[in-house]
C-alpha positions as CSV (number, residue, x, y, z in Angstrom):
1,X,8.8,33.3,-10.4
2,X,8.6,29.5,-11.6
3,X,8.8,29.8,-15.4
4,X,6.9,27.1,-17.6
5,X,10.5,25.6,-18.5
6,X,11.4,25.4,-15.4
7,X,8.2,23.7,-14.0
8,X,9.0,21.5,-16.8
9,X,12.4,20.5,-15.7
10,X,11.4,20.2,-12.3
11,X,8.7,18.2,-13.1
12,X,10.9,15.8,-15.2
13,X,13.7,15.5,-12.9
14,X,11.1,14.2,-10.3
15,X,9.4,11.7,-12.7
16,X,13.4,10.4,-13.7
17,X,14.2,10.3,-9.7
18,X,10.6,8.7,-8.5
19,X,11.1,6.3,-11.5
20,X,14.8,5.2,-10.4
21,X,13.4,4.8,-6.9
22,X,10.5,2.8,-7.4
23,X,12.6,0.4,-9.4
24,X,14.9,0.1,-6.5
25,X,11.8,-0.5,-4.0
26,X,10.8,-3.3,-6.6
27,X,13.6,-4.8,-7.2
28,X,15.8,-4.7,-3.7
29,X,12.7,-4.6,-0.9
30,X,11.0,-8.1,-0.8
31,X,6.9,-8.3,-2.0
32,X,5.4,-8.3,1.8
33,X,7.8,-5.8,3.2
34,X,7.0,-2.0,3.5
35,X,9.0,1.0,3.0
36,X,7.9,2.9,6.3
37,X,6.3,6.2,6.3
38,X,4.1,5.1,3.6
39,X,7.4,6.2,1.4
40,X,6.4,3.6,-1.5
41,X,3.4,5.1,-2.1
42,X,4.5,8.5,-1.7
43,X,7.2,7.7,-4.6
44,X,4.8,5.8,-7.1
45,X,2.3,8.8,-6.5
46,X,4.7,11.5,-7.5
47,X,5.8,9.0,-10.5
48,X,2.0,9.0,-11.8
49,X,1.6,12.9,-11.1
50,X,4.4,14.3,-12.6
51,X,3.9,12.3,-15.9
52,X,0.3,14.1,-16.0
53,X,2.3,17.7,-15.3
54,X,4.9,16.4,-18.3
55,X,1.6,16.6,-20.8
56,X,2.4,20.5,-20.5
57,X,5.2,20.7,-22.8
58,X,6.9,23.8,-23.1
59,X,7.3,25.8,-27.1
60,X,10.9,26.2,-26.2
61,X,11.5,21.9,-25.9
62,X,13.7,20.5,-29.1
63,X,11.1,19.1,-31.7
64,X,12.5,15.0,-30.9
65,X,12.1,16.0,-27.1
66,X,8.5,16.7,-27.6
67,X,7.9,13.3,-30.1
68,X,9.6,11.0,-27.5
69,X,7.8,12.2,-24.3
70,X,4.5,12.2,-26.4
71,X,5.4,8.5,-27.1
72,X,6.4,7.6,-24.0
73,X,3.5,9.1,-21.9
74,X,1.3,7.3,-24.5
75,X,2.4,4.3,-23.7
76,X,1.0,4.6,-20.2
77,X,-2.7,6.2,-21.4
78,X,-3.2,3.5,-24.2
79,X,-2.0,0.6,-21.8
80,X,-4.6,1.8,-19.1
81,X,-7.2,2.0,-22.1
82,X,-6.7,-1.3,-23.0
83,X,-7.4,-2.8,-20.0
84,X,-10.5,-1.2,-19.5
85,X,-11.5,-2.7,-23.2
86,X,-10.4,-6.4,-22.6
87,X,-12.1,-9.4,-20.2
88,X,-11.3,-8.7,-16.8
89,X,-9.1,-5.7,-17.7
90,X,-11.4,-3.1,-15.5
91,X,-11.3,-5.4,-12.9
92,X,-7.6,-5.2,-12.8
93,X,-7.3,-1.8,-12.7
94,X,-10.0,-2.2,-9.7
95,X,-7.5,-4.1,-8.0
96,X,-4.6,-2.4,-8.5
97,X,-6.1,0.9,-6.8
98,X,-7.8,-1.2,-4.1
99,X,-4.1,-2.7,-3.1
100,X,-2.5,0.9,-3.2
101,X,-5.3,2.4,-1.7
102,X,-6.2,-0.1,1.6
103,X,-3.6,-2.5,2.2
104,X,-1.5,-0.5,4.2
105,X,-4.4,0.7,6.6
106,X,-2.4,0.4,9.9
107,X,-4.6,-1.1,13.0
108,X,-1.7,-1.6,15.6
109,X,1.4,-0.3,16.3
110,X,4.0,-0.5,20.0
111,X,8.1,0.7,19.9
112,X,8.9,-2.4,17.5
113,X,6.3,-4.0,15.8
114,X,3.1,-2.6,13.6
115,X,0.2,-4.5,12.5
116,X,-2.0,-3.9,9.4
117,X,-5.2,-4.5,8.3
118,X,-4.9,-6.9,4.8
119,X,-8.4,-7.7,2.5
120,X,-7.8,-10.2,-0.2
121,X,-8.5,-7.9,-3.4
122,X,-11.7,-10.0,-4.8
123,X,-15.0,-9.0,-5.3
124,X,-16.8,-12.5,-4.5
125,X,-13.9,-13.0,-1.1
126,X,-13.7,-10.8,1.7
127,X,-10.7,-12.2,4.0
128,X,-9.6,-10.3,6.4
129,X,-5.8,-10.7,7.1
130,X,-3.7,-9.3,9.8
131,X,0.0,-9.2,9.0
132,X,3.3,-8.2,11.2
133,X,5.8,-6.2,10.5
134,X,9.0,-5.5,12.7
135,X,10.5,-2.2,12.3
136,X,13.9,-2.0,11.0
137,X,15.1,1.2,9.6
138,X,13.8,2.7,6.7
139,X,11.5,-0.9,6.1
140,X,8.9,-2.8,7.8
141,X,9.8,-6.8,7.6
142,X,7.5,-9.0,7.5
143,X,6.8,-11.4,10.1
144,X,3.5,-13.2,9.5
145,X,-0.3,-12.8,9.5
146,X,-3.2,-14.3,12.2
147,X,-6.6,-14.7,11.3
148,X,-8.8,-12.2,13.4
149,X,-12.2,-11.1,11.7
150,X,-13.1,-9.3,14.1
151,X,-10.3,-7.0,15.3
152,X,-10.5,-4.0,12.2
153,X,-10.7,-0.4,12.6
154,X,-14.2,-0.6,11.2
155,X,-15.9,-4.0,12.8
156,X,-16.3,-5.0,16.8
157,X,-12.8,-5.1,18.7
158,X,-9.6,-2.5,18.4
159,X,-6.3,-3.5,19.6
160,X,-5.2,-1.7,22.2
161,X,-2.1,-3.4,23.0
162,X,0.0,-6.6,21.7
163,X,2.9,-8.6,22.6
164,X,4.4,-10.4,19.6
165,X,6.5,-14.1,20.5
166,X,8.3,-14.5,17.3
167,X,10.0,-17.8,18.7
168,X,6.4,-19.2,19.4
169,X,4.8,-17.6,16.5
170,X,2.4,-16.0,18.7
171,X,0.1,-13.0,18.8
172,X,-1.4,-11.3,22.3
173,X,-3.4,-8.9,22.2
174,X,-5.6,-6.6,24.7
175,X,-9.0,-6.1,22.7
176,X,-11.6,-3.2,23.4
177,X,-14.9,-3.1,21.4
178,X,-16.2,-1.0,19.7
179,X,-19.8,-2.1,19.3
180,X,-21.9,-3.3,21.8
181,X,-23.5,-6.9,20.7
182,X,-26.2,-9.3,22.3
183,X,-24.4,-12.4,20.8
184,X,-21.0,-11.7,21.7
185,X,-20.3,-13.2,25.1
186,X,-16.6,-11.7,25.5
187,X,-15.6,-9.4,28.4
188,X,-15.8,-5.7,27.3
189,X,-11.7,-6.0,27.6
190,X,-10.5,-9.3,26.3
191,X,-7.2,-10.8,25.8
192,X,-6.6,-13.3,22.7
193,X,-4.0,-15.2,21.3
194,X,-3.7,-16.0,18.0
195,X,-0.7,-17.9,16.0
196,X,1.2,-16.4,13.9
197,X,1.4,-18.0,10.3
198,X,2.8,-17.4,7.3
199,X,0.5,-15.8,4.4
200,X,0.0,-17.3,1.4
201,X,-1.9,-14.3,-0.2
Protein backbone atom coordinates (compact mmCIF):
# COMPACT_ATOMS: atom_id res chain seq x y z
CA UNK A 1 0.00 0.00 0.00
CA UNK A 2 1.35 3.53 -1.18
CA UNK A 3 1.49 5.57 1.96
CA UNK A 4 0.88 9.47 1.81
CA UNK A 5 4.75 10.02 2.44
CA UNK A 6 5.66 7.92 0.03
CA UNK A 7 3.38 9.29 -2.73
CA UNK A 8 4.95 12.37 -1.56
CA UNK A 9 8.48 11.35 -2.25
CA UNK A 10 7.59 9.78 -5.28
CA UNK A 11 5.94 12.54 -6.49
CA UNK A 12 8.98 14.83 -5.67
CA UNK A 13 11.65 12.80 -7.03
CA UNK A 14 9.71 12.95 -10.37
CA UNK A 15 9.19 16.74 -10.33
CA UNK A 16 13.39 17.05 -9.34
CA UNK A 17 14.07 14.44 -12.37
CA UNK A 18 11.42 15.93 -15.04
CA UNK A 19 12.88 19.40 -13.94
CA UNK A 20 16.68 18.34 -14.53
CA UNK A 21 15.52 16.94 -17.90
CA UNK A 22 13.62 19.58 -19.29
CA UNK A 23 16.53 21.81 -18.59
CA UNK A 24 18.77 19.60 -20.51
CA UNK A 25 16.06 19.49 -23.56
CA UNK A 26 16.26 23.36 -23.36
CA UNK A 27 19.54 23.92 -23.08
CA UNK A 28 21.42 21.06 -25.27
CA UNK A 29 18.44 20.19 -28.13
CA UNK A 30 18.31 23.21 -30.59
CA UNK A 31 14.62 25.42 -30.72
CA UNK A 32 13.19 23.55 -34.03
CA UNK A 33 14.37 20.10 -33.17
CA UNK A 34 12.14 17.47 -31.43
CA UNK A 35 12.80 14.91 -28.88
CA UNK A 36 11.02 11.94 -30.68
CA UNK A 37 8.22 10.04 -29.12
CA UNK A 38 6.70 13.22 -28.14
CA UNK A 39 9.32 12.70 -25.03
CA UNK A 40 9.44 16.68 -24.42
CA UNK A 41 6.09 16.92 -23.80
CA UNK A 42 5.77 13.89 -21.90
CA UNK A 43 8.59 15.35 -19.48
CA UNK A 44 7.19 19.06 -19.10
CA UNK A 45 3.75 17.36 -18.52
CA UNK A 46 4.88 15.27 -15.58
CA UNK A 47 6.93 18.50 -14.36
CA UNK A 48 3.43 20.53 -14.27
CA UNK A 49 1.48 17.45 -12.69
CA UNK A 50 3.58 16.50 -10.05
CA UNK A 51 3.95 20.05 -8.74
CA UNK A 52 -0.05 20.00 -8.44
CA UNK A 53 0.34 16.36 -6.46
CA UNK A 54 3.29 18.26 -4.20
CA UNK A 55 0.18 20.76 -2.97
CA UNK A 56 -0.65 17.48 -0.75
CA UNK A 57 1.92 17.82 1.80
CA UNK A 58 2.28 15.27 4.16
CA UNK A 59 1.88 16.12 8.57
CA UNK A 60 4.98 14.16 8.94
CA UNK A 61 7.24 16.88 6.35
CA UNK A 62 9.91 19.15 8.62
CA UNK A 63 8.10 22.61 9.30
CA UNK A 64 11.04 24.60 6.63
CA UNK A 65 10.22 21.70 4.14
CA UNK A 66 6.64 22.64 4.09
CA UNK A 67 7.38 26.78 3.97
CA UNK A 68 9.87 26.31 1.03
CA UNK A 69 7.72 24.04 -1.20
CA UNK A 70 4.64 26.40 -0.36
CA UNK A 71 6.96 29.20 -1.73
CA UNK A 72 8.21 27.64 -4.42
CA UNK A 73 4.98 26.17 -5.92
CA UNK A 74 3.67 29.78 -5.42
CA UNK A 75 5.83 31.08 -7.48
CA UNK A 76 4.45 29.18 -10.41
CA UNK A 77 0.36 29.98 -9.42
CA UNK A 78 1.07 33.86 -8.82
CA UNK A 79 3.22 34.01 -12.07
CA UNK A 80 0.33 32.37 -14.15
CA UNK A 81 -2.05 34.83 -12.25
CA UNK A 82 -0.28 37.63 -13.35
CA UNK A 83 -0.42 37.13 -16.69
CA UNK A 84 -3.91 36.62 -16.90
CA UNK A 85 -4.08 40.34 -15.09
CA UNK A 86 -1.64 42.28 -17.39
CA UNK A 87 -2.07 43.48 -21.32
CA UNK A 88 -1.71 40.62 -23.50
CA UNK A 89 -0.87 38.33 -20.60
CA UNK A 90 -4.01 35.84 -21.39
CA UNK A 91 -3.09 35.84 -24.71
CA UNK A 92 0.23 34.50 -23.79
CA UNK A 93 -0.82 31.91 -21.85
CA UNK A 94 -3.15 31.18 -25.06
CA UNK A 95 -0.17 30.73 -26.99
CA UNK A 96 1.86 28.82 -24.87
CA UNK A 97 -0.83 25.93 -24.71
CA UNK A 98 -1.67 26.32 -28.41
CA UNK A 99 2.36 25.57 -29.17
CA UNK A 100 2.33 22.55 -26.68
CA UNK A 101 -0.80 21.44 -27.67
CA UNK A 102 -0.74 21.51 -31.94
CA UNK A 103 2.66 22.07 -33.16
CA UNK A 104 3.74 18.68 -33.13
CA UNK A 105 0.51 17.24 -35.02
CA UNK A 106 2.51 14.82 -37.29
CA UNK A 107 0.97 14.74 -41.15
CA UNK A 108 3.83 12.53 -42.72
CA UNK A 109 6.13 10.16 -41.88
CA UNK A 110 8.60 7.26 -44.29
CA UNK A 111 11.82 5.08 -42.55
CA UNK A 112 13.84 8.59 -42.29
CA UNK A 113 12.09 11.57 -42.46
CA UNK A 114 8.66 12.93 -40.62
CA UNK A 115 6.77 15.93 -41.58
CA UNK A 116 4.58 18.10 -39.24
CA UNK A 117 1.88 20.23 -39.46
CA UNK A 118 3.10 24.04 -38.01
CA UNK A 119 0.33 27.15 -37.47
CA UNK A 120 1.82 30.38 -36.64
CA UNK A 121 0.37 30.98 -32.97
CA UNK A 122 -1.77 34.31 -33.80
CA UNK A 123 -5.16 35.03 -33.56
CA UNK A 124 -5.38 37.56 -36.61
CA UNK A 125 -2.62 34.96 -38.97
CA UNK A 126 -3.37 31.58 -39.86
CA UNK A 127 -0.11 30.19 -41.77
CA UNK A 128 0.12 27.02 -42.29
CA UNK A 129 3.84 25.64 -42.21
CA UNK A 130 5.11 22.30 -43.10
CA UNK A 131 8.47 21.56 -41.48
CA UNK A 132 11.10 18.44 -41.88
CA UNK A 133 12.57 16.58 -39.66
CA UNK A 134 15.19 13.70 -40.19
CA UNK A 135 15.33 11.02 -37.69
CA UNK A 136 18.34 10.67 -35.79
CA UNK A 137 18.21 8.83 -32.53
CA UNK A 138 16.48 9.97 -29.74
CA UNK A 139 15.86 13.63 -31.85
CA UNK A 140 14.15 14.77 -34.81
CA UNK A 141 16.55 17.53 -36.78
CA UNK A 142 15.32 19.86 -38.45
CA UNK A 143 15.65 20.25 -42.08
CA UNK A 144 13.28 22.93 -43.38
CA UNK A 145 9.67 23.88 -44.05
CA UNK A 146 7.57 24.29 -47.67
CA UNK A 147 4.58 26.22 -47.93
CA UNK A 148 1.57 23.83 -48.76
CA UNK A 149 -1.98 25.14 -47.51
CA UNK A 150 -3.54 22.71 -48.61
CA UNK A 151 -1.90 19.40 -47.58
CA UNK A 152 -3.21 19.24 -43.49
CA UNK A 153 -4.86 16.36 -41.80
CA UNK A 154 -8.03 18.55 -41.68
CA UNK A 155 -8.19 20.55 -45.26
CA UNK A 156 -8.23 18.95 -49.11
CA UNK A 157 -5.01 16.68 -49.79
CA UNK A 158 -3.12 14.03 -47.30
CA UNK A 159 0.27 12.93 -48.14
CA UNK A 160 0.52 9.67 -48.85
CA UNK A 161 4.08 9.46 -49.75
CA UNK A 162 7.27 11.86 -50.08
CA UNK A 163 10.71 11.82 -51.25
CA UNK A 164 12.88 14.52 -49.51
CA UNK A 165 16.22 15.84 -51.86
CA UNK A 166 18.09 17.59 -49.15
CA UNK A 167 20.97 18.59 -51.73
CA UNK A 168 18.20 20.30 -53.92
CA UNK A 169 16.10 21.48 -51.10
CA UNK A 170 13.28 19.71 -52.46
CA UNK A 171 9.95 18.23 -51.32
CA UNK A 172 7.77 15.34 -53.47
CA UNK A 173 5.01 14.27 -52.56
CA UNK A 174 2.06 11.85 -53.69
CA UNK A 175 -1.22 13.77 -52.69
CA UNK A 176 -4.75 12.09 -52.12
CA UNK A 177 -7.81 14.30 -51.30
CA UNK A 178 -9.85 14.28 -49.00
CA UNK A 179 -12.68 16.45 -50.13
CA UNK A 180 -14.12 16.46 -53.29
CA UNK A 181 -14.17 20.28 -54.86
CA UNK A 182 -15.72 21.86 -58.15
CA UNK A 183 -12.83 24.39 -58.29
CA UNK A 184 -9.94 22.29 -57.82
CA UNK A 185 -8.80 21.08 -61.20
CA UNK A 186 -6.04 18.54 -59.84
CA UNK A 187 -6.08 14.76 -60.56
CA UNK A 188 -7.67 12.83 -57.64
CA UNK A 189 -3.83 11.60 -57.08
CA UNK A 190 -1.39 14.34 -57.67
CA UNK A 191 2.22 14.67 -57.37
CA UNK A 192 3.89 18.18 -56.14
CA UNK A 193 7.01 19.58 -55.59
CA UNK A 194 7.65 22.12 -53.32
CA UNK A 195 11.21 23.69 -52.17
CA UNK A 196 12.41 23.36 -49.18
CA UNK A 197 13.24 26.64 -47.23
CA UNK A 198 14.33 27.65 -44.17
CA UNK A 199 11.67 28.97 -41.47
CA UNK A 200 11.81 32.04 -40.07
CA UNK A 201 8.90 31.50 -37.55
Amino acid sequence: MVTKNRFFNIALCVHVLCGILGVMIICLVPEKDHVRWGLGYLVGYLFFFSLVLLSFLPKSLPRRMKIALRIYRAVYWVGALVLMFIPKGLFFLFVLLYECGSNSTKIAEDGQYIIRLYVTASLFDDYNEKRIYRKQGILEKYIGSFDAGDISPHDRYHIESFRIDEERKTFTGKCRPLVEMEDWHYPHDSIVLFPIVQSIH
